[in-house]
N, C-alpha and C positions, 0 to 999 in steps of 0.2 A: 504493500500500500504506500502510496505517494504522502508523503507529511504536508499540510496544509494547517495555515496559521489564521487567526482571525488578530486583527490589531485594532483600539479600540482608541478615540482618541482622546486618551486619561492616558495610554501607556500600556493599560494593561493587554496580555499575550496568550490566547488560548491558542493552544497546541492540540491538532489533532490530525485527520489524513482527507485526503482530496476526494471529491465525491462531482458529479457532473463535467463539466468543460475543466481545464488547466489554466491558469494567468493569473490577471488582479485587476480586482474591484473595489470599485470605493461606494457608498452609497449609504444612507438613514438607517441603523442596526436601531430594529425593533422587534418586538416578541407579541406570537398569537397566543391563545391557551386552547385553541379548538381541539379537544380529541379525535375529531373528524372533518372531512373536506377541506386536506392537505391539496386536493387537485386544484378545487373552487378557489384556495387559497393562490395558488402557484399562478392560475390563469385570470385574476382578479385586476384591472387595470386598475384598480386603485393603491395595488401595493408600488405603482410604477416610481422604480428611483429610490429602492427601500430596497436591504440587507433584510428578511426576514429571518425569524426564529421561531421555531416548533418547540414552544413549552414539553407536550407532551412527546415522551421518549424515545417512542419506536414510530416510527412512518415510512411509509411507502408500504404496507402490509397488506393493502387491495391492489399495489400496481396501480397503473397506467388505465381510467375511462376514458376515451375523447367524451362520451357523452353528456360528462359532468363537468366538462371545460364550463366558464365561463365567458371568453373570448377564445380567439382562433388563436393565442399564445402570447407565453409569458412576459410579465413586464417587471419581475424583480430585478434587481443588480445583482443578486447574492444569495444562497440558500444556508443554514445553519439548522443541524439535529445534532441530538444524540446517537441514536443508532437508524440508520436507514436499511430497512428490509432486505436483500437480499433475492428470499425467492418468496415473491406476495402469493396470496393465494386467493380466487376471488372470480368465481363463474362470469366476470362481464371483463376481468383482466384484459389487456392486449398489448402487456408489456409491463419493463422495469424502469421504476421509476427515474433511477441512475441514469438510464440510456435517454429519457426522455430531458432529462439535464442537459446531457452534450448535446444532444438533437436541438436545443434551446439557446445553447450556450451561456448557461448559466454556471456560475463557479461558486460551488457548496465547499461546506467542511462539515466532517461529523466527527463522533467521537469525544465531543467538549462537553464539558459540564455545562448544560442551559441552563442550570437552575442557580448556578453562579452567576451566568450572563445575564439571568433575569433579574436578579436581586440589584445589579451592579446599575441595569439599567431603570429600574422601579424606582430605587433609592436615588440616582443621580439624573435620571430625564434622559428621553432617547439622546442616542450620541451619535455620529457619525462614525464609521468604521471600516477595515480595509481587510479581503478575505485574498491572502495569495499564497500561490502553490504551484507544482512545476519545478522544473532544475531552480530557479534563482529564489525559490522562496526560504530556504536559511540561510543566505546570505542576503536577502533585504530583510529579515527578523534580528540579524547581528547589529546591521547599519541603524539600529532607529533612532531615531534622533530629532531634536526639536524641529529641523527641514521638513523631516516623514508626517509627525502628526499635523502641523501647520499645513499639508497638503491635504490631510485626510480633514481636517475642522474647515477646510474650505468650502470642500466640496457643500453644494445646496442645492435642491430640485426644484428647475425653473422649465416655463412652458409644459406643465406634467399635463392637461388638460389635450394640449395639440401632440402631443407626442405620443396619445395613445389612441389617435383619431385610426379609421380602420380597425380596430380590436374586434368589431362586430362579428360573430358567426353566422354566418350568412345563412339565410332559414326563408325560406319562400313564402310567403305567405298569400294566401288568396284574399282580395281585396272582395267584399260587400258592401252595395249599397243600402245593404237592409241592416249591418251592424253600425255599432257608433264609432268613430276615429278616433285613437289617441294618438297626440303626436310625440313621440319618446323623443326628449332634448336630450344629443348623445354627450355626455361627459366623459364618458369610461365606461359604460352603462355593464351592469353584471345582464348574461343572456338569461338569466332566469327571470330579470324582471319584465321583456316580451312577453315570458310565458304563462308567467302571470296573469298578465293584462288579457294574452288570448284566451285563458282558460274560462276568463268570464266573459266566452262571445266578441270581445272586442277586436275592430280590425287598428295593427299599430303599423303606423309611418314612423317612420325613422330620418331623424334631419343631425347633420353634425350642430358639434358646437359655434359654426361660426355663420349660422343661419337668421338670419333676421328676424326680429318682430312680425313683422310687414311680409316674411316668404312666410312663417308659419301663420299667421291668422289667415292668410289670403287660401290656408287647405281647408280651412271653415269648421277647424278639430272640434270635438265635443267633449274634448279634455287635451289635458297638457300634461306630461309626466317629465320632471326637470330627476336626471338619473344620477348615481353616485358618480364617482372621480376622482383621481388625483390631485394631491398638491393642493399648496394656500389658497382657499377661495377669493380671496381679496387680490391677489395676482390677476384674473378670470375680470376685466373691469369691462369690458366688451361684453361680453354674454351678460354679465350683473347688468348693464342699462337697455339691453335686449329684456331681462328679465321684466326690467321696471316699466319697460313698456309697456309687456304684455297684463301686468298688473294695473296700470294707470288705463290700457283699454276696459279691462272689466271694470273697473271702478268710474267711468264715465258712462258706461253702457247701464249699469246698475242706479247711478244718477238719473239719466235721461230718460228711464222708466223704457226705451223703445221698446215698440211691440213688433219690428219687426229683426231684433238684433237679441241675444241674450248673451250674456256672458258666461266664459270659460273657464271648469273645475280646474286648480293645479296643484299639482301632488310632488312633492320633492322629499327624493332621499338622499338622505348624506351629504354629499357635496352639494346636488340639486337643493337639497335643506338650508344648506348655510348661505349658498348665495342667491336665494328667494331671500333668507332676512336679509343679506344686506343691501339687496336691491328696494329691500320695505324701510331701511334707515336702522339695521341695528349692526353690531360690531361681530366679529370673531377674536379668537387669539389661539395662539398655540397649545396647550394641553403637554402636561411634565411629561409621559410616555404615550399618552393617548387609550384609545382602548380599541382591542382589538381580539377576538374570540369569539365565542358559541353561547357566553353564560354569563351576559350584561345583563344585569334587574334593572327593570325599568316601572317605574310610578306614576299611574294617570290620576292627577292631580285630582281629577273630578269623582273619580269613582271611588282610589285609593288602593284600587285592584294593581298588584306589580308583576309585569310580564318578564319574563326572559329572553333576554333576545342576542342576535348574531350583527356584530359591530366590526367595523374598521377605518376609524379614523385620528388623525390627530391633532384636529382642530375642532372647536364648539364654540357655537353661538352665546353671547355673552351672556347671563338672565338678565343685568341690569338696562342692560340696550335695545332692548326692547320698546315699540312703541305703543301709546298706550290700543293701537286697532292689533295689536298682536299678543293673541293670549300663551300663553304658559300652561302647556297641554302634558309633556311627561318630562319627566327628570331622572336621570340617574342615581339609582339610591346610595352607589356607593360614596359620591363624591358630589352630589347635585346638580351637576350640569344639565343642560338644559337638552334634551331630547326630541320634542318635539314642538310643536305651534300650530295654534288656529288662528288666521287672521278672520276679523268678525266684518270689515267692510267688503271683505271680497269672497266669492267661495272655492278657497283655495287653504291648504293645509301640510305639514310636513312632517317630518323624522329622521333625528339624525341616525337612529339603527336602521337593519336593513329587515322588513316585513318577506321577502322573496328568501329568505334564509335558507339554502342547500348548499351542502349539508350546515342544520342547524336545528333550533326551534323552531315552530310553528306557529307560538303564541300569539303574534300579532299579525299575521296573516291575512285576520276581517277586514284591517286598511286596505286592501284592493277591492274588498265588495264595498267598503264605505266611498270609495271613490267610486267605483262602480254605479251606486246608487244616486251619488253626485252627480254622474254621467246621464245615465236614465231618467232621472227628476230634470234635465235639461232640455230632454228630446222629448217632454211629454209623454213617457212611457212610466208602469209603477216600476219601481226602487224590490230589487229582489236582490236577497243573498245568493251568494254564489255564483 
């Protein structure tokens, strides 16, 4: 086995051996805790520019699904386990997870204590870090020196939003004119949340991120799904006054009472989440490690009922910046952060966890029939689950 090092920029030096492609990588070393959907993980455009790390021990033990991909391929810089499987075992397998590394070019290490890593970065806030391996990787582990990490603390993910434009999985869909539109604003978008939206009848258009106000209303959607993504929302200022457009048209349509115009449900998660608030006037900011996993509790303020749910990001909507047409709908119980929003002038609503969760929870799953209903109650049709 090839010795591969992970370096961290504090200094510290886990030692372990090479797993996927050979070289070096620099990129945002952060930790999931999912027990499951290491795939959904790996093909997640929102991990885009991010060192990943698998909390849990053993992975790759199902192999290789395409079917569970979430984009048509990956967008980490870097892979980190403990021990990576070998020979998976798993009736839909169609491969090792190893091979589909190099196939990626992606540059792993395994064999390090994560539970070190995790602590390291729990306690001190994600850090930037450098995973290298290959002939020259103990001799640039010898060399380190203030030059080395001052290169790796440089590094920062810029344009993550255009860089993961194309990740779509291309899926054909048959358009009807007897279902309702949604037009999915592509961020990064996970392919489960299409699946979602078809599952309940709906026909989804798909527009990139740097599509207009003005191209999407002129499809005459009867909803809007603004989708997760990479990177600082506040970076995204383009799509944010796109956004605010589209909010400033429902909010004058809803005004002007017209009866021949109604306005448009919009539903955002994650990324789409944070930059609906701040295209509504509230802030973001970065988060000390962020959250990222299968087993975020979350708290609907109104009912008090807290769901479990399937997260990955590292920025959140501020609570106190809020304004006051934007209610405080769910919160994180661990640390309070702010989860979700109901704006009450407009009918449009968000979440920063992810409802389309595979592999994950289920719990919050209703938000696609509540939108769904949002949809229906537009077209003058009744409001049915599922």
């Amino acid at each position: 086995m090839n010795k591969a090092y992970l370096i961290l920029a504090d200094g510290t030096v886990f030692e372990g051996f090479s797993i996927g492609a050979q070289g070096c990588t620099t990129g945002e070393t952060v930790f999931t805790t999912g027990m499951t959907g290491y795939l959904e993980t790996l093909t997640d455009p929102s991990y885009y520019g991010q060192i990943v790390t698998q909390t849990f021990p053993l992975i790759g033990n199902y192999g290789v699904i395409p079917e569970d991909f979430e984009s048509r391929k990956s967008y980490v810089k870097g892979y980190v386990v403990r021990e990576l499987c070998e020979k998976p075992s798993n009736f839909r397998c169609e491969g090792q997870l190893d091979a589909f590394l190099k196939k990626q070019n992606i540059i792993g290490i395994a064999g390090i204590d994560t539970r070190k890593l995790t602590k390291i970065l729990r306690e001190a806030g994600v850090m930037n870090g450098m995973i290298v391996s290959g002939s020259d990787a103990e001799k640039t582990v010898k060399k380190i020196n203030e030059k080395t990490l001052e290169k790796i603390r440089s590094y920062s993910i810029t344009e993550a939003v255009k860089s993961v434009q194309g990740s779509a999985i291309e899926e054909k869909t048959a358009e009807n004119a007897e279902k309702s539109l949604v037009v999915l604003y592509d961020f990064g978008a996970k392919a489960n949340i299409k699946r979602e939206l078809e599952k309940r009848n709906l026909t989804v258009k798909t527009v990139p991120f740097d599509a207009t106000a003005e191209e999407i209303l002129k499809l005459n959607p009867d909803g809007i799904m603004l989708s997760n993504g990479p990177g600082d929302p506040a970076e995204n200022t383009g799509v944010i006054e796109q956004i605010k457009k589209i909010c400033d048209w429902n909010k004058k349509i809803i005004e002007e009472k017209a009866e021949d115009k109604k306005s448009v449900p919009v539903f955002g998660i994650c990324l789409g989440h944070q930059m609906l608030a701040l295209a509504r006037g509230a802030k973001t900011s970065k988060l000390k490690y962020g959250h990222r996993g299968g087993n975020q509790p979350v708290k609907d303020l109104d009912t008090g009922r807290v769901f479990i749910s399937s997260q990955n990001h590292g920025y959140a909507v501020e609570n106190d910046s809020l304004p006051e047409y934007a209610k405080l709908k769910f919160i994180n119980t661990n640390d309070g952060t702010c989860e979700g929003i109901e704006y009450t002038d407009i009918p449009a609503f968000s979440v920063q966890f992810h409802p389309e969760a595979c592999g994950g929870p289920h719990d919050t799953n209703f938000l696609f029939d509540l939108f769904t209903d949002m949809i229906k109650g537009r077209c003058g049709k009744t409001p049915q689950r599922g």
